[in-house]
Backbone as CSV, one residue per row, in Angstrom:
resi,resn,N_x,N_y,N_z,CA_x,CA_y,CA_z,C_x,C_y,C_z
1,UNK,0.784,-1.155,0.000,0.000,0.000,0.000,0.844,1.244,0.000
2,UNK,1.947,1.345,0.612,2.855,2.341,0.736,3.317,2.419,-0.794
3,UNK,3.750,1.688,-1.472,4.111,1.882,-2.695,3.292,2.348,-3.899
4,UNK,1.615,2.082,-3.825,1.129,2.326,-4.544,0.506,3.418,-4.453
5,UNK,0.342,4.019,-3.256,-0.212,5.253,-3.303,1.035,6.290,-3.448
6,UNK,2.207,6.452,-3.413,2.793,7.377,-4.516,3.137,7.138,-5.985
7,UNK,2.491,5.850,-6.385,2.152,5.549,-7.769,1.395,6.572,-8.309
8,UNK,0.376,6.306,-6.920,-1.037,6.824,-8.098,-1.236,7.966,-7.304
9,UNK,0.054,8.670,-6.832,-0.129,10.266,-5.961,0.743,10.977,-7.587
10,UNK,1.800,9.939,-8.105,2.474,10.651,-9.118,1.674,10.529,-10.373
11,UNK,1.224,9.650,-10.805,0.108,9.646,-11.704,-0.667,11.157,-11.989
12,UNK,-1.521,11.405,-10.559,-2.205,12.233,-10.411,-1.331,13.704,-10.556
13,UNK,-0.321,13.459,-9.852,0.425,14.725,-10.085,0.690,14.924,-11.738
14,UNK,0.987,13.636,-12.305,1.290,13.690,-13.866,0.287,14.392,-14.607
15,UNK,-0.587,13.781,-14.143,-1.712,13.954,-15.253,-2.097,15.847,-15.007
16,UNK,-2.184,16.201,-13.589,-2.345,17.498,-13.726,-1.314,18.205,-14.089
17,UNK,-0.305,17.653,-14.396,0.539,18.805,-14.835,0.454,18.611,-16.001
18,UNK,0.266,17.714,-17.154,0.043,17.812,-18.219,-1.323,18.473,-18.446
19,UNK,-2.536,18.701,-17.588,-3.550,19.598,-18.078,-3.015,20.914,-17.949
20,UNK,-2.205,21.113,-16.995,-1.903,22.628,-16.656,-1.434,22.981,-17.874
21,UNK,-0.263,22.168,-18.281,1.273,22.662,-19.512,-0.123,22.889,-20.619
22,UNK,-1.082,21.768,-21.018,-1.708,21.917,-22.314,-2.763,23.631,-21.924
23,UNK,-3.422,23.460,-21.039,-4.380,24.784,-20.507,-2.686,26.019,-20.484
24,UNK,-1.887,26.032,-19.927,-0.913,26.847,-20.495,-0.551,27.223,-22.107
25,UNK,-0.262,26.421,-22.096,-0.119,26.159,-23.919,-1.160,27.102,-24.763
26,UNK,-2.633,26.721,-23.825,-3.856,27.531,-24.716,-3.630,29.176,-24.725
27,UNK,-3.597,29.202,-23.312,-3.387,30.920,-22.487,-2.517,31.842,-23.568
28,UNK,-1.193,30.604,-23.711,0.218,31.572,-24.240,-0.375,31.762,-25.992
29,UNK,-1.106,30.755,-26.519,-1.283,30.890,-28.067,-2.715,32.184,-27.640
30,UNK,-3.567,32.005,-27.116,-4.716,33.146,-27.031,-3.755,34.556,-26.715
31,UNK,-3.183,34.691,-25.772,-2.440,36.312,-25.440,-1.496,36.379,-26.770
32,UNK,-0.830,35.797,-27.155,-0.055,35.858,-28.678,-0.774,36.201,-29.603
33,UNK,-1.853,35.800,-29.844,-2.952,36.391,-30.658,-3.818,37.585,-30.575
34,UNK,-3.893,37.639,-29.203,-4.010,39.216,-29.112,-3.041,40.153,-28.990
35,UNK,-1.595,39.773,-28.499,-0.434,40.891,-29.028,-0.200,40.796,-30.066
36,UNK,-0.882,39.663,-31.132,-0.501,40.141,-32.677,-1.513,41.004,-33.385
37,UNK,-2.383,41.183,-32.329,-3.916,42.367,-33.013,-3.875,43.178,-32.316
38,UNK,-2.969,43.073,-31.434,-2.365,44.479,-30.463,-1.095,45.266,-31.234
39,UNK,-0.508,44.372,-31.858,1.100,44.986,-32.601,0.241,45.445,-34.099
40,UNK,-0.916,44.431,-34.407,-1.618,45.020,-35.766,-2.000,46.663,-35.470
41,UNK,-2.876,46.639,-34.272,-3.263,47.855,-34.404,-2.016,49.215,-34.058
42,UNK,-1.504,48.792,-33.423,0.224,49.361,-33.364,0.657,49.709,-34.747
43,UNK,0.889,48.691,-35.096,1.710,49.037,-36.665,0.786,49.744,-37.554
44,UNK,-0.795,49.656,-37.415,-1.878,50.376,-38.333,-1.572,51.968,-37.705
45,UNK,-1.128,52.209,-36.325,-1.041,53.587,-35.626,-0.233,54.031,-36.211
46,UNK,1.182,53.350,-35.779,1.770,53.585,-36.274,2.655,54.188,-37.757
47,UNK,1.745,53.741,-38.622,1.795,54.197,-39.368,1.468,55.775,-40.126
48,UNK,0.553,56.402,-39.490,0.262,57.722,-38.901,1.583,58.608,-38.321
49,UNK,2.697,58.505,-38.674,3.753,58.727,-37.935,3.460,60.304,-37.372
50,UNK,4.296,61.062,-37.080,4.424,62.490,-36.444,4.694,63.055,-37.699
51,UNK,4.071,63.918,-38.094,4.642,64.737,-39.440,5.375,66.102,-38.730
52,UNK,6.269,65.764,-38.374,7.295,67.055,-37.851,7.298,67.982,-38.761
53,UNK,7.249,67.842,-40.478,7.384,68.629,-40.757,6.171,69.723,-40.686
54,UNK,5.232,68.868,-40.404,3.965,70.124,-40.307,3.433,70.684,-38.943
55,UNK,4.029,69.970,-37.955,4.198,70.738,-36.705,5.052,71.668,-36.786
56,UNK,6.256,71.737,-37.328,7.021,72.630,-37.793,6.652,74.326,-38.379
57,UNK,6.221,73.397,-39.294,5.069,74.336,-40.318,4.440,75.276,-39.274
58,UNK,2.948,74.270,-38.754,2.213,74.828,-38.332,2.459,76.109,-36.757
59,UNK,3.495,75.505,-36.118,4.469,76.231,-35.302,4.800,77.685,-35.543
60,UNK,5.669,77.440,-37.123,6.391,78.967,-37.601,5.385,80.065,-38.259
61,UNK,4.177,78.991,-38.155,3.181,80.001,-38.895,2.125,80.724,-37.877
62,UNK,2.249,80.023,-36.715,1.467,80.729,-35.640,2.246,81.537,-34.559
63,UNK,3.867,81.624,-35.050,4.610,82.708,-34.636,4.821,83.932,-35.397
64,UNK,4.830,83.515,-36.717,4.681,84.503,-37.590,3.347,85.254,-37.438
65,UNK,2.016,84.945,-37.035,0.952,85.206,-36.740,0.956,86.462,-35.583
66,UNK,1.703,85.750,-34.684,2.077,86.475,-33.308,2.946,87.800,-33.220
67,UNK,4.076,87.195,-34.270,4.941,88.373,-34.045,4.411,89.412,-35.296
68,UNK,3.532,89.526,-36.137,2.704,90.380,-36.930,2.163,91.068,-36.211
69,UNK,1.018,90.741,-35.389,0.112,90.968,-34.341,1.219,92.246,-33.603
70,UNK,2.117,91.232,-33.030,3.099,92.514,-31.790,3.576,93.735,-32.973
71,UNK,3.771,93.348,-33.914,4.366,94.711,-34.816,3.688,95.362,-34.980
72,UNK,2.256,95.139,-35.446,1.116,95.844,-35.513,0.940,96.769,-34.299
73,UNK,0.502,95.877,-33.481,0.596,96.754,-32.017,1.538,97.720,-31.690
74,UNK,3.096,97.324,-32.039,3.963,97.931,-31.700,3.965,99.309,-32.523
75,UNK,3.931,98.960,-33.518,3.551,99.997,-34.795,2.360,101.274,-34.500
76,UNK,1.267,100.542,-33.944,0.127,101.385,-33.908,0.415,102.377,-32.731
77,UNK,1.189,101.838,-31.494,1.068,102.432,-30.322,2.137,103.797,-30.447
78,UNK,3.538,103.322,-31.668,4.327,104.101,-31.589,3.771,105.705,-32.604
79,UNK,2.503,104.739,-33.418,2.620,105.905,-34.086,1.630,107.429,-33.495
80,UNK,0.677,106.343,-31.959,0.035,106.919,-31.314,0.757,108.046,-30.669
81,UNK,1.831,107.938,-30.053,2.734,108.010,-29.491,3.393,109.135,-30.022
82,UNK,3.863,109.345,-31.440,4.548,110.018,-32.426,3.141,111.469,-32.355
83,UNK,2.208,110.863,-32.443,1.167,112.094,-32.850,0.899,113.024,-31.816
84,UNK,0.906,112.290,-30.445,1.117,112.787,-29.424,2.078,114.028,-28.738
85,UNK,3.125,113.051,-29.563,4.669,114.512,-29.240,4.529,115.173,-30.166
86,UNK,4.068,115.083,-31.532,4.303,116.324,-32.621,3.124,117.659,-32.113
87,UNK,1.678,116.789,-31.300,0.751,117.645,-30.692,1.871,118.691,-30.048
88,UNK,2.213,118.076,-29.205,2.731,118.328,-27.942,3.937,119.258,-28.236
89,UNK,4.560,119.093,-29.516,5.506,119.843,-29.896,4.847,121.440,-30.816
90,UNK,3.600,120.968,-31.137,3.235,122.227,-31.943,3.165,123.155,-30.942
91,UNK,2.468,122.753,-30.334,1.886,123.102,-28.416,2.721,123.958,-28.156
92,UNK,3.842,123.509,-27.841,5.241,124.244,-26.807,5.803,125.210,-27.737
93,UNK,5.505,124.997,-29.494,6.190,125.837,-30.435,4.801,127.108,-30.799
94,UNK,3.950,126.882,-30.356,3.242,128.190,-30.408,3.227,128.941,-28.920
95,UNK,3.350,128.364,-28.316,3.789,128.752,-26.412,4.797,130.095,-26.868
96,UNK,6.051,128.924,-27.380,7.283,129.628,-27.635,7.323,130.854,-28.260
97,UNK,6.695,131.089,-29.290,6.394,132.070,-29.940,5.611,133.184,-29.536
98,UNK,4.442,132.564,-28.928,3.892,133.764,-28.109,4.321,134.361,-27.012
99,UNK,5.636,133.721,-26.632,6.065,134.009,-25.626,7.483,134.978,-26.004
100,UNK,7.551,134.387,-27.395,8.462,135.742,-27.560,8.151,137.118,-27.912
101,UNK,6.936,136.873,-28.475,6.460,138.086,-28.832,6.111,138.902,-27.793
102,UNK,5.980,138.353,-26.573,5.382,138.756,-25.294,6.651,139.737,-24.719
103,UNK,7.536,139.017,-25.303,8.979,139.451,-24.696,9.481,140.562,-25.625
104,UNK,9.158,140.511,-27.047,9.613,141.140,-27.506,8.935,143.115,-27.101
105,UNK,7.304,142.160,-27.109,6.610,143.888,-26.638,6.859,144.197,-25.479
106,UNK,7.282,143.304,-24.476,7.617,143.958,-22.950,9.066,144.662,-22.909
107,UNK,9.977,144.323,-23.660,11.455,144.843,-24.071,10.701,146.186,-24.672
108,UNK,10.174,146.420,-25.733,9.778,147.856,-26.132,9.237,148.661,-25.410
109,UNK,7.908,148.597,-24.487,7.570,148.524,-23.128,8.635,149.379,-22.630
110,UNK,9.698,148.590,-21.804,10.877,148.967,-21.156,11.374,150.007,-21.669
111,UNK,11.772,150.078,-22.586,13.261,151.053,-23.779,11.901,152.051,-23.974
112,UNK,10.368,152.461,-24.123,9.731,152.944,-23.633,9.617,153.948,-22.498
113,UNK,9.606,153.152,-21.648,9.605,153.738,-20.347,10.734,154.158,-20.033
114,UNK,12.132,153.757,-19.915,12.795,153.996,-19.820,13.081,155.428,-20.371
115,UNK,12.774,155.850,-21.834,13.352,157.209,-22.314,12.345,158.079,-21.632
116,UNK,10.911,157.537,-21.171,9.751,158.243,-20.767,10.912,158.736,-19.317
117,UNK,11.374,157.758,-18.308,11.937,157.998,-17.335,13.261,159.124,-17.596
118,UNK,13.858,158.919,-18.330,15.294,160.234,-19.055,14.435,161.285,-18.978
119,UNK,13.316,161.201,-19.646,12.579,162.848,-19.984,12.093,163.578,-18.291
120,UNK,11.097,162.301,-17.906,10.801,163.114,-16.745,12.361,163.836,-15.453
121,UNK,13.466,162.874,-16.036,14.728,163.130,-15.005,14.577,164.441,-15.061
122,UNK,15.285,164.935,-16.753,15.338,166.201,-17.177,14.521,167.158,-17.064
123,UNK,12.915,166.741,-16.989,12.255,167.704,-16.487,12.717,168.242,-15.194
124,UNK,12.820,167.140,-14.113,12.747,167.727,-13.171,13.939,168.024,-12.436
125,UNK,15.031,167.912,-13.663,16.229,169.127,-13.129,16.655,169.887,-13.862
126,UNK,15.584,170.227,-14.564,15.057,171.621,-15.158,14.328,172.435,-14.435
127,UNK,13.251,171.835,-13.724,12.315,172.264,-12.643,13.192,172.798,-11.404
128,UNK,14.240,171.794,-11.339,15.297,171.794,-9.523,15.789,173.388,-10.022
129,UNK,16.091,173.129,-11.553,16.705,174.579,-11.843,16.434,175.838,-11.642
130,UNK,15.284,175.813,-11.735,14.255,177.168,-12.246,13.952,177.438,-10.954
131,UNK,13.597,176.513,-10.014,13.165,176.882,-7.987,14.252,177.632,-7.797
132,UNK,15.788,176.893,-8.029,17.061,177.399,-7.607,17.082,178.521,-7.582
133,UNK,16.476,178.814,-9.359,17.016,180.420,-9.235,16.314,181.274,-9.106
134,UNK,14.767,180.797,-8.966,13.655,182.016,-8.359,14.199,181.779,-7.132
135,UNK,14.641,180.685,-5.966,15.394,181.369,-4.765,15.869,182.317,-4.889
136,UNK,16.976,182.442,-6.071,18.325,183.020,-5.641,17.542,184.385,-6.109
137,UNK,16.728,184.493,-7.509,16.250,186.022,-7.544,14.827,186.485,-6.209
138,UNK,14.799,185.760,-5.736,13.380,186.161,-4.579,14.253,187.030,-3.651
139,UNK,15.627,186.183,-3.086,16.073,187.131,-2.214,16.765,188.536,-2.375
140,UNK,17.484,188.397,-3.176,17.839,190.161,-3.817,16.553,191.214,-3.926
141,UNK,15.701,190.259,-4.787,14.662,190.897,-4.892,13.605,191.512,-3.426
142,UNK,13.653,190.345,-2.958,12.451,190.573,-1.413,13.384,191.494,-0.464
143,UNK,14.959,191.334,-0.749,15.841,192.503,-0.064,15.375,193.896,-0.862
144,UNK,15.008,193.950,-2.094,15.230,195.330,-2.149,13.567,196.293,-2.201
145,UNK,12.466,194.666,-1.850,10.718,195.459,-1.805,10.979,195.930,-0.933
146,UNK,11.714,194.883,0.501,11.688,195.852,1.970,12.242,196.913,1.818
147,UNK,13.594,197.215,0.880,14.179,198.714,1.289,13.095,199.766,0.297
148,UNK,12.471,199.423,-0.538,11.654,200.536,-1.428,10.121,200.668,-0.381
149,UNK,10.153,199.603,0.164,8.469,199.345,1.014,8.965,200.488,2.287
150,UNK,10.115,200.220,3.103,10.198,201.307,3.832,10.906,202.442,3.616
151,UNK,10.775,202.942,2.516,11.379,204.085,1.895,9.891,204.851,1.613
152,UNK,8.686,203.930,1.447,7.622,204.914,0.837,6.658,204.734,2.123
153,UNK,6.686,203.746,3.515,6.066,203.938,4.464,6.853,205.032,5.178
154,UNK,5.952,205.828,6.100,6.137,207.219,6.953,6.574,206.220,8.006
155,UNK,7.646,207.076,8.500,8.763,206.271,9.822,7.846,207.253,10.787
């Protein structure tokens, strides 16, 4: 009895391992068949490759897009910009002008007044003159009413 029951313990072991290896056998041919309709659809993808060159493409053409756009902008703002200072320059150049003219009539003004100021000097040391010398003739003179005034009043 000892002998025959690892007969028929190896038997049994035999026989299941030959169902396993054949049920293996099935597993490995079924998954092979689907990594060959797995590599099919792979190689069908694949085939679709990356067209670099039109990412490329499409890349330089939506920078070119971009950097148009910024020139534009850049363009528009500078020329905003430009109209602004030439305003701004007419501005300060009619300022300027009226401001010389301002200067020029306040200088005439001056050189004006100024000869107006010479004249009145001279008037009035012409005037200093003329007091001077009705002083100087009042007193000879007012010396000689008193001596004729009490020459014709009775002492």
């Amino acid at each position: 009895m000892n002998k025959v029951e690892p007969e028929s313990c190896l038997e049994v072991l035999t026989d299941e391992i030959n169902f396993l290896r054949q049920l293996y056998e099935e597993e490995i041919c079924e998954l092979q068949s689907q990594i060959s309709d797995t590599s099919m659809v792979l190689s069908s993808e694949s085939s679709c490759s990356l067209d670099m060159d039109g990412i490329i493409a499409e890349g330089r053409t939506q920078y070119e897009e971009i950097a148009n756009r910024s020139w534009a902008e850049a363009k528009s703002m500078y020329q905003i910009k430009y109209k602004e200072l030439e305003t701004l320059a007419g501005k300060h150049g009619n300022d300027l002008c009226r401001t010389k003219k301002e200067i020029s009539e306040m200088s005439g003004n001056i050189s004006h007044f100024q000869a107006e100021i010479e004249a009145f000097k001279g008037q009035r040391a012409s005037l200093e003159a003329a007091m001077a010398d009705a002083e100087r003739l009042r007193l000879p003179m007012g010396s000689w009413c008193l001596s004729e005034s009490s020459d014709v009043l009775p002492k």
